[in-house]
N, C-alpha and C positions, 0 to 999 in steps of 0.2 A: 653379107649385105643387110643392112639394117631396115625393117620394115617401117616403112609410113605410115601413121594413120589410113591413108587412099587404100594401101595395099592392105593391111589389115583389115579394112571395110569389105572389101570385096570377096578375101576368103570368107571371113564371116557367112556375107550374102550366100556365097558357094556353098557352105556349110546347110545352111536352112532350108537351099532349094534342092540339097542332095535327099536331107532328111525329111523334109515337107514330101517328095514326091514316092519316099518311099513308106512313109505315114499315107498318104492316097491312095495305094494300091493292096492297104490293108484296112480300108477305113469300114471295110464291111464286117471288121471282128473290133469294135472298138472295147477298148478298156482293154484288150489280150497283150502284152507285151511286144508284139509285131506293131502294134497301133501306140502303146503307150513310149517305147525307148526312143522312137524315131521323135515322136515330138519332144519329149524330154531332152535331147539333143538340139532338135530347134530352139529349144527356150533356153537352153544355157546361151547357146548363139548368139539368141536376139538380146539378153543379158548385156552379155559382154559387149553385142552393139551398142546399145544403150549408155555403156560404160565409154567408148568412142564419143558419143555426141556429148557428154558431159567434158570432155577433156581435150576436146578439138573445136575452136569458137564456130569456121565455117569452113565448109569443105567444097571446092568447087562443082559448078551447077551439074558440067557432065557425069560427074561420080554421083549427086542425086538422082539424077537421072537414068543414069546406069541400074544403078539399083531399084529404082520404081519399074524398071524394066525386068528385073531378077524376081520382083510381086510379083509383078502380074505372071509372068510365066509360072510361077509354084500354085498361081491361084486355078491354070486352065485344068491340070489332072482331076482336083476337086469338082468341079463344075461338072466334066463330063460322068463322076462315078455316080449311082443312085446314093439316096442318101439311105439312113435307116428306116428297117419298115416302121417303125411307129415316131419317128421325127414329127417334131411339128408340122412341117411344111404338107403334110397330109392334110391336118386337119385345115389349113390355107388353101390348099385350093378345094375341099369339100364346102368351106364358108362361100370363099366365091361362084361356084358352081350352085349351090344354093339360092344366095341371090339372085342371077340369074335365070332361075326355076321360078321366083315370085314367092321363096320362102324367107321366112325369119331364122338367120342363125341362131338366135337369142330364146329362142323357143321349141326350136328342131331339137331332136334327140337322134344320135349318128344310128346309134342299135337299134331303132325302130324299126319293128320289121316288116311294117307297112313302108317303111322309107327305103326298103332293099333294091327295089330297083332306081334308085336313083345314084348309084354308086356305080364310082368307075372302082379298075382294078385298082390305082392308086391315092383310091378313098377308103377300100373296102377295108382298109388294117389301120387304121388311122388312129392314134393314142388317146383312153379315156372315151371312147365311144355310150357310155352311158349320160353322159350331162352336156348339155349345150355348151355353146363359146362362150369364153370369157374373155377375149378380144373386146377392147373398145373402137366405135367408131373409126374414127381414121384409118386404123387396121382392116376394119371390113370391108371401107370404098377400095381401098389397095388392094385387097383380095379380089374386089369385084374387077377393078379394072386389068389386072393381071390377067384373069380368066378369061376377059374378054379380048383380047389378046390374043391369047394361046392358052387353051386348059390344060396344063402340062405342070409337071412336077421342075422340066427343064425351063419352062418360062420364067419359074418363080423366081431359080437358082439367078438365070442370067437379069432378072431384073433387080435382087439384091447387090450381086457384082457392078453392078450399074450406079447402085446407091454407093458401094463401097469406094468405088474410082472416083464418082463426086466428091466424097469427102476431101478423097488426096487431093485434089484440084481447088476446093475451096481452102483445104490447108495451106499449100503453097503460097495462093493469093493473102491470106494472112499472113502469113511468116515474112512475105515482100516487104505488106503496107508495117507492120511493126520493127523494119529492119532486125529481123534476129535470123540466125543459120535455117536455112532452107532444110539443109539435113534431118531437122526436127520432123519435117514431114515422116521420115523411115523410121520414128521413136510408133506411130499411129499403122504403117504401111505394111510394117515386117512384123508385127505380132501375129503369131501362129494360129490366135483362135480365129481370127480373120478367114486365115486358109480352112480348118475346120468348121468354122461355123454359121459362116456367110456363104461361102463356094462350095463346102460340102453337106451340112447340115441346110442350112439353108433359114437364117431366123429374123425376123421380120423387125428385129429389133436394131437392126441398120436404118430403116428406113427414118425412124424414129430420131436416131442420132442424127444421121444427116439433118435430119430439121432443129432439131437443137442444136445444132453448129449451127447452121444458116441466123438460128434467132442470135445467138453468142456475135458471129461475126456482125449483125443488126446492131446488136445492141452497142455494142465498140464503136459502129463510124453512126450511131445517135441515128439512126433509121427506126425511129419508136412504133410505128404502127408495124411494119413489117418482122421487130425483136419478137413482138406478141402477139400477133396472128402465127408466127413462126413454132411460138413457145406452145402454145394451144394447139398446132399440129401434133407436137412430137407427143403432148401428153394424151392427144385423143391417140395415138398406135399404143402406146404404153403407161402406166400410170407414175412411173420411177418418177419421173423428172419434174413430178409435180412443187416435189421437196427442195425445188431450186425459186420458188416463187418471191422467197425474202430478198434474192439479186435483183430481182428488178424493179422492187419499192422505190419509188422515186427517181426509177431510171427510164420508164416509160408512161403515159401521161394516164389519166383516168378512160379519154375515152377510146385511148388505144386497148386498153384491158378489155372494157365492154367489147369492144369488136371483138378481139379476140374470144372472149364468150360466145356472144353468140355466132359465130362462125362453127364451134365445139359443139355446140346446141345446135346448130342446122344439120350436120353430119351425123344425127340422132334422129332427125327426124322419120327417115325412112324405114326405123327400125323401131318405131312407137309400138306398145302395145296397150292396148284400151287407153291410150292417152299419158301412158307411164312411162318412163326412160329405163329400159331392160339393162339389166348385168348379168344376164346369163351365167355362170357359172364360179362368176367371180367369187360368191358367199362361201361358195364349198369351196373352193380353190385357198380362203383363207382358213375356213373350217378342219379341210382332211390332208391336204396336200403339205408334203415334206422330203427336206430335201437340205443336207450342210446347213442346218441350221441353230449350230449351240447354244447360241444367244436367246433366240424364241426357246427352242426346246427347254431350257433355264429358266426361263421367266415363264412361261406356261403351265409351269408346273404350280404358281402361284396366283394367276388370273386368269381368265377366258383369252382365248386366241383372238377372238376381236378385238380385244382391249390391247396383247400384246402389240398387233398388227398395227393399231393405232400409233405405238410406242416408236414403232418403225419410224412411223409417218415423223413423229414426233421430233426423231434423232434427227433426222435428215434438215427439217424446218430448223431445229435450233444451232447446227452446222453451218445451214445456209446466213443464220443471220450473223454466227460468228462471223465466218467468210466473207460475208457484206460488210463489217466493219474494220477488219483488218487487213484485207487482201486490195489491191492499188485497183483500178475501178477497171483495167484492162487484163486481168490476169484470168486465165483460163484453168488456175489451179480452182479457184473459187468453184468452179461446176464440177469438177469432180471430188472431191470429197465429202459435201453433201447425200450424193448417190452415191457413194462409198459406204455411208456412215450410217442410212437406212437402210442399203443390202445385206450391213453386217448384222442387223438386229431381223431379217428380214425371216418368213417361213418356209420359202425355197430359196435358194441361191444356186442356180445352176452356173454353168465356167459362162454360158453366152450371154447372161447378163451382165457381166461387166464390162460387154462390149460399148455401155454407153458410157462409160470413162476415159476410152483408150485418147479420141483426139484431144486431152484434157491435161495428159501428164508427160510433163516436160521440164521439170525444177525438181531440185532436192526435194523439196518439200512433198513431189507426189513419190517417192523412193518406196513407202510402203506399198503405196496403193498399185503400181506397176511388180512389185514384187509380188502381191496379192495374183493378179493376171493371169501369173504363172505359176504358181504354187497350189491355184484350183486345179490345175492340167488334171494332178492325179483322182481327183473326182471320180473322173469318168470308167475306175478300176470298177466301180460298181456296175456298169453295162455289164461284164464282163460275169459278174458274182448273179447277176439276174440267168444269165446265160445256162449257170451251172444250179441255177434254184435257190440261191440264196438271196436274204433278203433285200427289199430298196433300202440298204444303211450305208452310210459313210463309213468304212471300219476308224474305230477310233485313233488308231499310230495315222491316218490320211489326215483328218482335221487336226491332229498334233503337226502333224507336217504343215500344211498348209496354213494353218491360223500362228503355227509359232515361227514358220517364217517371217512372215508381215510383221508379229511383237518388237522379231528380231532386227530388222529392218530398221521399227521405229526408233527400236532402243539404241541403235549405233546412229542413226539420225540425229535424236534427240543429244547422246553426249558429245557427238562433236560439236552442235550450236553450245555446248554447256560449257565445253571446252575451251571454243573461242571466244565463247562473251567474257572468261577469267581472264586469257590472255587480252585484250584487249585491254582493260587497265591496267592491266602490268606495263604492256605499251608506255603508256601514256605516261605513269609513273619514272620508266625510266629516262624517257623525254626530259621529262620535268627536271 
């Protein structure tokens, strides 16, 4: 019997939720080979899915749907296991818990040991306890309002998961309004770091995406105040997506921007200190902190880290204006390769920040950048090398792997458009 696309889909699906759930029940030893084979098998999977939606135009709604049902079920194990003791999501709910107290995160210090009772058990281990938050604003009201909520490590997870299923719902609704295959949704639904790093780590850097979709979809049906109050959200939880600012030149009005500012600038205000806009920890964070980073490590060797850092900034912005001029005014490849392009030059690069790409790649043209996704996986073999006392490094065959993946990607991208632009006058010629 010859397989369908349908039915190949769905093994697939089978495939990911066999190995996602047995990645979950080892997520407490990450980077150990229990943790590492299982999602390495997920991602060949979600691969080869990817490889489906390229080759099939549109797949009926119930097999979409079947499968957003196969998500969510891989995503429950994650949610329910703890995350790691020193995850972010510690230091999220000590920031909200904080506020709540009538402190400043931006000025607290976790190891204070005047600050020891102010800590629950799952504050007391919380990563980098010596220097304040380097969270921006938006990040921090989420924090706050989480806590108030429920102060719980499990609040945070399920209101990330929350963000994560918005996304798929607002993607669908585009994928309708642009008639193109619905299926595209499961290119964003069924990547694996999702299951790790939203439902089981738990990183606030969904929250963020979601709003940079919301502006993305704004900006598409000409909703200009709402693209940029939108855009100014996502950049007050994180600062990546700042370097997407040259897309909306001329796509939203002047005093849509202003709002947007000062909306950025009100979500600051509770966090003044002597009248000054705090960045807590941000300076050191560009100063000490490292993490897959060849590109800075490279150029740092020949200027100050700040200036590198800048250079980040720099890639992304001159990306972005490429992309504004070449990319057709609806194309969602345009917001991801700018944040592609500054991550690459960037001074950490952990796998969860490229989660602000995912709803973005859907064309040849993102091939590297989805290949990238997955070829971080093995990163996180370094948890594993911390475990055993060695040091925070990417061993160098991982970033061989990983960055010569992506090369590799581009370079087979790249000569097949080289290919086909020869053939095409040949075409023509023999027309003639």
């Amino acid at each position: 019997m010859k397989l369908t696309p349908f039915h190949r889909l769905y093994g697939l699906g089978a495939i990911l939720l066999v190995a996602l759930t047995i990645c979950s029940r080892n997520f407490g030893r990450t980077g150990e080979p229990s943790f590492i084979i299982p999602l390495a098998v997920a991602s060949i999977a979600y691969l080869l899915a990817v490889r489906e939606f390229f080759q099939t135009r549109r797949f009926p709604r119930t097999v979409v749907f079947t499968c957003l049902a196969l998500a969510a079920l891989w995503r429950i194990p994650f949610v329910m296991v703890p995350p790691g003791p020193d995850d972010d999501i510690h230091r999220y709910l000590w920031d909200g818990r904080l506020q709540r107290l009538a402190y400043n995160p931006y000025t607290v210090i976790p190891a204070d040991p005047a600050l020891a009772g102010l800590h629950t058990p799952e504050t007391r281990g919380l990563n980098n306890p010596e220097v304040p938050s380097p969270y921006p604003a938006g990040a921090q009201l989420f924090f706050r309002g989480v806590t108030a909520i429920h102060e719980s490590i499990f609040a945070f997870k399920v209101a990330f998961v929350v963000c994560d299923f918005a996304i798929v719902l607002l993607l669908l609704n585009m994928l309708r309004r642009s008639d193109q295959g619905e299926h595209w949704v499961l290119a964003y639904a069924w990547h694996p770091l999702l299951a790790t790093d939203v439902a089981g780590s738990g990183h606030v850097d969904i929250v963020g995406v979601l709003l940079l979709l919301v502006s993305a979809a704004a900006l598409m049906r000409r909703w200009r105040a709402v693209a940029a109050l939108a855009f100014g959200l996502a950049v007050s939880v994180k600062f990546l997506p700042i370097v997407l600012l040259p897309l909306y030149w001329k796509r939203v009005r002047v005093r849509d921007a202003v709002l947007a500012a000062i909306a950025v600038g009100l979500l600051y205000v509770p966090f003044l200190n002597h009248g000054r806009i705090p960045i807590g920890s941000l300076g050191t964070y560009v100063q000490r902190f490292r993490f897959n980073d060849p590109v800075f490590a490279m150029l740092e060797r020949v200027t100050a880290p700040q200036v590198v850092a800048g250079l980040a900034v720099l890639a992304g912005f001159l990306t972005a204006m490429w992309m504004r001029r070449k990319s057709a005014e609806r194309s969602l490849d345009a917001f991801a390769w700018p944040m592609a392009a500054s991550l690459l030059c960037a001074p950490v690069v952990y796998p969860w920040y490229l989660l602000w790409v995912l709803p973005f790649i859907k064309s040849t043209s993102t091939v590297p950048i989805i290949v990238w996704t997955l070829s971080i996986i093995p990163t996180y073999y370094v948890w594993h090398l911390r475990t055993v006392g060695r040091p925070w490094l990417v061993p160098g065959w991982i970033m061989m792997l990983e960055y010569g993946s992506v090369a590799a990607a581009a370079a087979i991208i790249g000569l097949r458009r080289i290919t086909r632009s020869a053939a095409l006058p040949c075409s023509a010629d023999q027309v003639d």
